[in-house]
ZATORSE-344632 format. One line per field, with one value per residue (C-alpha): x, y, z. Coordinates in steps of 0.02 Angstrom, whole numbers. Layout:
N
c1 = [X, ...]
c2 = [Y, ...]
c3 = [Z, ...]
REM end
This chain:
448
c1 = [0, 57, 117, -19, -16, -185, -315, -263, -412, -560, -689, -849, -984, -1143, -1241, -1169, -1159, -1343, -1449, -1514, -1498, -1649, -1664, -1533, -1649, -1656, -1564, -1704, -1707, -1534, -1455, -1342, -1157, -1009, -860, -729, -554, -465, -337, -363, -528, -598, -546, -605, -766, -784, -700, -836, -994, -1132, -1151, -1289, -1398, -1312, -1249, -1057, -971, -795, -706, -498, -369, -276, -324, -219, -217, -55, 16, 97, 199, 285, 338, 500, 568, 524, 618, 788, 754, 741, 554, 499, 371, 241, 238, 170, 39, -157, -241, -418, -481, -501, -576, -716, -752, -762, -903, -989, -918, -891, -711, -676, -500, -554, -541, -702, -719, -877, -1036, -1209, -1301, -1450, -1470, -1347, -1247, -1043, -963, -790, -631, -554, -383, -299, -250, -198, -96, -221, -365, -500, -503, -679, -813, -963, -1095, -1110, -1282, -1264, -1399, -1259, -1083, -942, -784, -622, -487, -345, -226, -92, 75, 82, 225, 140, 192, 410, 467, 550, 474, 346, 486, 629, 574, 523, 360, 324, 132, 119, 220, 252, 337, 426, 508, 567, 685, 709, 806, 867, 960, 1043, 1087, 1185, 1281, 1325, 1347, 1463, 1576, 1620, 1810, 1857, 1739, 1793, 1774, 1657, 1551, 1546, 1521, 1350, 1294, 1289, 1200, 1032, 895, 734, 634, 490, 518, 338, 363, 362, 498, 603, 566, 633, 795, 812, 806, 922, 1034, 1030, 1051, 1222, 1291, 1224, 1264, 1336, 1472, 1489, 1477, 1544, 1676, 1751, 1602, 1529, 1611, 1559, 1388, 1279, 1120, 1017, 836, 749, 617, 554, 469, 486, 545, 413, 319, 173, 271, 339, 508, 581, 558, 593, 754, 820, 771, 874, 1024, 1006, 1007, 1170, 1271, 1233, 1308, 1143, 1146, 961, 943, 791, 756, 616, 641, 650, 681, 748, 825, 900, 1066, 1036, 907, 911, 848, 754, 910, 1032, 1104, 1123, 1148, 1217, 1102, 1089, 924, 782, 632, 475, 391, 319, 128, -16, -175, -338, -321, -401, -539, -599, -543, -647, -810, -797, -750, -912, -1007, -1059, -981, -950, -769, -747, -735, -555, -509, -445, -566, -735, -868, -946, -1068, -1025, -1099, -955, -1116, -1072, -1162, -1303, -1349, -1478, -1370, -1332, -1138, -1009, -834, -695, -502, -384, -514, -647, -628, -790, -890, -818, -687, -554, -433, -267, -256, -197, -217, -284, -434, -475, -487, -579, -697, -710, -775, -889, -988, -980, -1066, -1179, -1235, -1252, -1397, -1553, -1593, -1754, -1776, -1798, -1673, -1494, -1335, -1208, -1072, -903, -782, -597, -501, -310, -217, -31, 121, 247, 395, 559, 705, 841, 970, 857, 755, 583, 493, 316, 228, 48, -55, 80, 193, 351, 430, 624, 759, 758, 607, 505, 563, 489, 336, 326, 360, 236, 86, 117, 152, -28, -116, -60, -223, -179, -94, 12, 83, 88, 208, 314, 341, 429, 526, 603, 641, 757, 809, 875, 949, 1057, 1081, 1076, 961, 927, 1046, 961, 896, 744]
c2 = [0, 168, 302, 426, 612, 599, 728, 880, 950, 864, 784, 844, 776, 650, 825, 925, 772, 683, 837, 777, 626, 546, 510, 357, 192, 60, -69, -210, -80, -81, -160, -278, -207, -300, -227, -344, -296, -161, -85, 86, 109, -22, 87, 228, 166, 110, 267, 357, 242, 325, 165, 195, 146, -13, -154, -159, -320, -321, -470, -474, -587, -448, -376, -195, -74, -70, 103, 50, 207, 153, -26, -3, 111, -44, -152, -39, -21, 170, 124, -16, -141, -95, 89, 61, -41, 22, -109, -103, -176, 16, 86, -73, -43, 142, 94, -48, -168, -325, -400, -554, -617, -732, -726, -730, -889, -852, -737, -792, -655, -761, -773, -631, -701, -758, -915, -864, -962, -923, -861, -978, -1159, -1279, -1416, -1576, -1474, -1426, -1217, -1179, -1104, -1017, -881, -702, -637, -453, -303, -205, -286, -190, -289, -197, -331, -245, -357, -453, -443, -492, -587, -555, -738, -724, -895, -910, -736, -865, -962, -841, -680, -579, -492, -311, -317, -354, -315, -506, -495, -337, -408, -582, -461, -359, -519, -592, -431, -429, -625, -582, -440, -563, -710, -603, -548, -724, -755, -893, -828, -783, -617, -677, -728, -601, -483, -610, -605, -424, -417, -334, -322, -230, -256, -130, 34, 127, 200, 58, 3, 150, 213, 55, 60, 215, 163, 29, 154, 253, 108, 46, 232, 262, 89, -17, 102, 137, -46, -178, -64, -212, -268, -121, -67, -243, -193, -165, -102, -136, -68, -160, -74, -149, 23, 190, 223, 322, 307, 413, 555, 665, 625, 762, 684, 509, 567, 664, 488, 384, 509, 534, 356, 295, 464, 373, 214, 106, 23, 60, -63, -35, -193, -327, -468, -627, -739, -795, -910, -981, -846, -759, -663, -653, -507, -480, -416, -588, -513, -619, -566, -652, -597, -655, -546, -503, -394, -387, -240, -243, -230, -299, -429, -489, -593, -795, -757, -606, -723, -863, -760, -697, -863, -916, -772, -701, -550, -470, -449, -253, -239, -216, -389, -308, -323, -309, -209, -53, 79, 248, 242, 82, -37, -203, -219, -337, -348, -252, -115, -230, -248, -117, -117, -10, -15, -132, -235, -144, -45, 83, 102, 226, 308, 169, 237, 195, 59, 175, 194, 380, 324, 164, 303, 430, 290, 218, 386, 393, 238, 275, 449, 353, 224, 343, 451, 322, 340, 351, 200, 345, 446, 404, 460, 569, 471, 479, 572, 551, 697, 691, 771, 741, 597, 574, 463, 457, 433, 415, 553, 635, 645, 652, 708, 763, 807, 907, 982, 1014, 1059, 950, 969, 887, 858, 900, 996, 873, 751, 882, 885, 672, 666, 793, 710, 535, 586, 690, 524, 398, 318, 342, 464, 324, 313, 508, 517, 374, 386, 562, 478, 325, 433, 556, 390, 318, 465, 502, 343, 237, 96, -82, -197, -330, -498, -570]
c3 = [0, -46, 76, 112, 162, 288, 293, 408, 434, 543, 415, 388, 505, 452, 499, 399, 229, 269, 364, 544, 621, 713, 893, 982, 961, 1082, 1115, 1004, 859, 840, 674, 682, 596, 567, 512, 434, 474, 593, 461, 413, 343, 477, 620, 540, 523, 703, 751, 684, 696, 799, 913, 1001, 836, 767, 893, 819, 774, 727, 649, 625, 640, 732, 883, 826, 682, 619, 557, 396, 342, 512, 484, 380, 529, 659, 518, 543, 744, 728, 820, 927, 829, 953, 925, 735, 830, 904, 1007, 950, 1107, 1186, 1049, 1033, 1226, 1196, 1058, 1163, 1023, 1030, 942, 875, 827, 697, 508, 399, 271, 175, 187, 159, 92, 78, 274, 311, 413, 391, 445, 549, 606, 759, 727, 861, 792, 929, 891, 838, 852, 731, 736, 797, 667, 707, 613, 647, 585, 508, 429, 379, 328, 266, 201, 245, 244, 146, 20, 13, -85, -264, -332, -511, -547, -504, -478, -310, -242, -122, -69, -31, -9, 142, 146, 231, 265, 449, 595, 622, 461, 493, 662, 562, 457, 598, 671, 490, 478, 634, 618, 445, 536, 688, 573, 467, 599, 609, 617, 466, 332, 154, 95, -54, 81, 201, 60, 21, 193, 208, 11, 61, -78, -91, -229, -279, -293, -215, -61, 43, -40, -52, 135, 171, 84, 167, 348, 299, 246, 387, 509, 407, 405, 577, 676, 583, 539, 722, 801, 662, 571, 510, 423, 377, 198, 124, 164, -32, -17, -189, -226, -402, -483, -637, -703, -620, -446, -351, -487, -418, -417, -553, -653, -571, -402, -460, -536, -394, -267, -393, -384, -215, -183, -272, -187, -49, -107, -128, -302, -396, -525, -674, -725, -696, -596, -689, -541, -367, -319, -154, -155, -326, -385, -612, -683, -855, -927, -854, -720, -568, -381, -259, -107, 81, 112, -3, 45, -87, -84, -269, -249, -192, -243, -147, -24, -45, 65, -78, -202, -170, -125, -325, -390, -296, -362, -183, -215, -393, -480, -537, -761, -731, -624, -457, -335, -272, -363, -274, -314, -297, -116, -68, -62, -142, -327, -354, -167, -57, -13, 141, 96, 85, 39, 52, 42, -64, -93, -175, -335, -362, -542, -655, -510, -489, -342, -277, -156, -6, 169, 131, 28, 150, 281, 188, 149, 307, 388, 246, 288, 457, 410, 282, 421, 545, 450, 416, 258, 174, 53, -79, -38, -103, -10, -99, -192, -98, -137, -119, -73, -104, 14, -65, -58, 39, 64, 192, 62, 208, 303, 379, 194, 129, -28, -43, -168, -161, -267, -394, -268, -221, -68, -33, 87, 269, 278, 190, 323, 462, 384, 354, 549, 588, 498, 535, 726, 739, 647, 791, 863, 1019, 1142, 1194, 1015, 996, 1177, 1118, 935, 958, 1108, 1012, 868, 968, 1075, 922, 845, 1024, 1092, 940, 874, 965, 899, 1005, 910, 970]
REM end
């Protein structure tokens, strides 16, 4: 998912897009809403729900929003994995929600109702399976990463969609440094082990290349100096790096990037293998570390409800098919979807964390007002609020309504934003905290 620049200002209220809102109903006139998934849009929706007319279900196989424009700086150890975290537990007891840590298998929208799994498996047990009944259901479960069909991308690549994920190269890196400093090792080797690849080149990708530089130059440099100049960083893009910005930008990121000694290849990848990966062109690196960070696709559970016809496939083949409202086509305007995994008639949008939230407080307004059968509610409406991306030293580029926006004080303003969207005020103390911990005292080198 791409890097966002989040609204600034507060959103408009349900009064001020639907009119008045009618009276709280009791508790047995209540609808019954479940909301699929706590990303971004999910926790915007519950967030903004009015709860005391729907009787709120959510349904996640994590219990925590995860702050994605925050994971490759966990990765590096410049933050801790739990400040990119929110436990959604507070903000379902704040709602009178209930939460379920389970994953959803299918959806009956026959019966509305949806058969769950628990998200615990014990060893030689069956995972229990039980039905949720809904009136309203909105499907917010994100994607997954696309390996667009690159042989040996499954098998050995690291993925950077969840913080589990984040921490296991988190610890691969620091076992390659430690494995490296190894007396009795060739330099061929050495120079393998320390061969760190990112392939992708969105901002994901190139925010993480950037904390890996800084934690090289920054602690590396400082801790294993006998290590540290066999160290290659290499970031593969197989079309344009930051491609949603300008060529301006994306040429000053690619110069930037190889000043600072990280090797930007152009060139698709072909394949990977155990300890090389072959691009389109027949080059072959020797690697000890690859990261893929080269898009994203539906996850099986969307998958399979389309191949089953429950839900419909968009004209274009990327996800599920919404109105201009976010209600799911061909039902009874009892399914919504929003996020990565729905695509909207005639307005396809990028699959970022700034449109699942937009849309996620625009159901929650939507839901909130109850509608007249006759009455339709206005068609959302995405408002872009700019890009942004941490490039590395202290770095950033943004670009905004034409404007672009580099170097140090583009990095102010990244910090700034992403520090005033933290879910919590937990999050807002300690992000600022760990950043100037690991900029004066250095980053954890600490493998767990």
């Amino acid at each position: 998912m791409r890097r966002p620049f989040p609204a600034m200002r507060r959103p408009l209220g349900a009064r001020q897009l639907f009119g008045n809102r009618p009276a709280n109903l009791p508790l047995h006139e209540r609808e019954n809403l479940v909301i699929l998934g706590c990303g971004w849009g999910g926790t915007e929706l519950l967030r903004n729900i009015d709860h005391t007319k729907y009787n709120v279900t959510m349904v996640s196989p994590t219990n925590h929003m995860l702050f994605t424009s925050l994971l490759a700086s966990t990765v590096s150890g410049t933050l801790d994995p739990r400040h990119a975290l929110t436990s959604i537990r507070p903000l379902c007891a704040a709602k009178e929600a209930k939460y379920l840590q389970a994953t959803c298998e299918t959806i009956d929208p026959k019966n509305k109702s949806i058969r769950c799994k628990t998200a615990f498996e014990a060893e030689n047990e069956e995972p229990h399976v039980f039905d949720v009944n809904y009136d309203k259901l909105v499907i917010s479960v994100g994607s997954t990463s696309a390996d667009f069909g690159v042989a040996g991308v499954r098998k050995y690549c690291s993925f950077m969609k969840s913080v589990r994920q984040g921490v296991t190269i988190r610890s691969d890196i620091r076992r390659l440094i430690e494995e490296a400093s190894h007396p009795g090792h060739s330099l061929e080797k050495i120079k393998q082990l320390l061969s760190w690849v990112v392939i992708g080149g969105g901002p994901a990708g190139t925010e993480l290349i950037g904390e890996l530089h800084d934690f090289v130059e920054e602690d590396v440099k400082k801790i294993y100096p006998e290590i540290y100049p066999h160290v290659q960083l290499t970031l593969i893009e197989g079309n344009k790096v930051l491609g949603m910005f300008n060529d301006d930008v994306q040429a000053r990121t690619i110069s930037k990037f190889r000043r600072n000694k990280i090797d930007v290849k152009i060139e698709r990848t072909k394949e990977i293998t155990k300890d090389e990966i072959i691009l389109g062109n027949g080059t072959k690196l020797k690697y000890a570390l690859a990261v893929w960070c080269a898009g994203v696709q539906p996850l099986p559970f969307v998958v399979n409800m389309i191949r089953s016809k429950t839900l419909p496939l968009d004209p274009r083949g990327r996800a599920i098919y919404v109105d201009a409202a976010l209600r799911v086509k061909d039902q009874d305007n009892s399914i919504y979807a929003m996020g990565d995994c729905a695509a909207i008639e005639d307005n396809p949008l990028a699959q970022t964390a700034q449109v699942a939230g937009q849309q996620g407080a625009y159901i929650a307004k939507s839901l909130n007002q109850l509608h007249d059968p006759d009455i339709e509610p206005p068609p959302f409406k995405y408002q872009h609020y700019g890009t942004m991306a941490y490039t590395g030293k202290g770095d950033a580029v943004i670009a905004q309504s034409g404007l672009n926006l580099f170097g140090k004080h583009a990095n102010m303003v990244w910090r700034l934003v992403y520090w005033s969207k933290q879910a919590s005020r937990k999050n807002m103390f300690q992000v600022p905290m760990a950043w100037w911990m690991s900029r004066t005292f250095g980053r954890d080198l600490s493998r767990f």
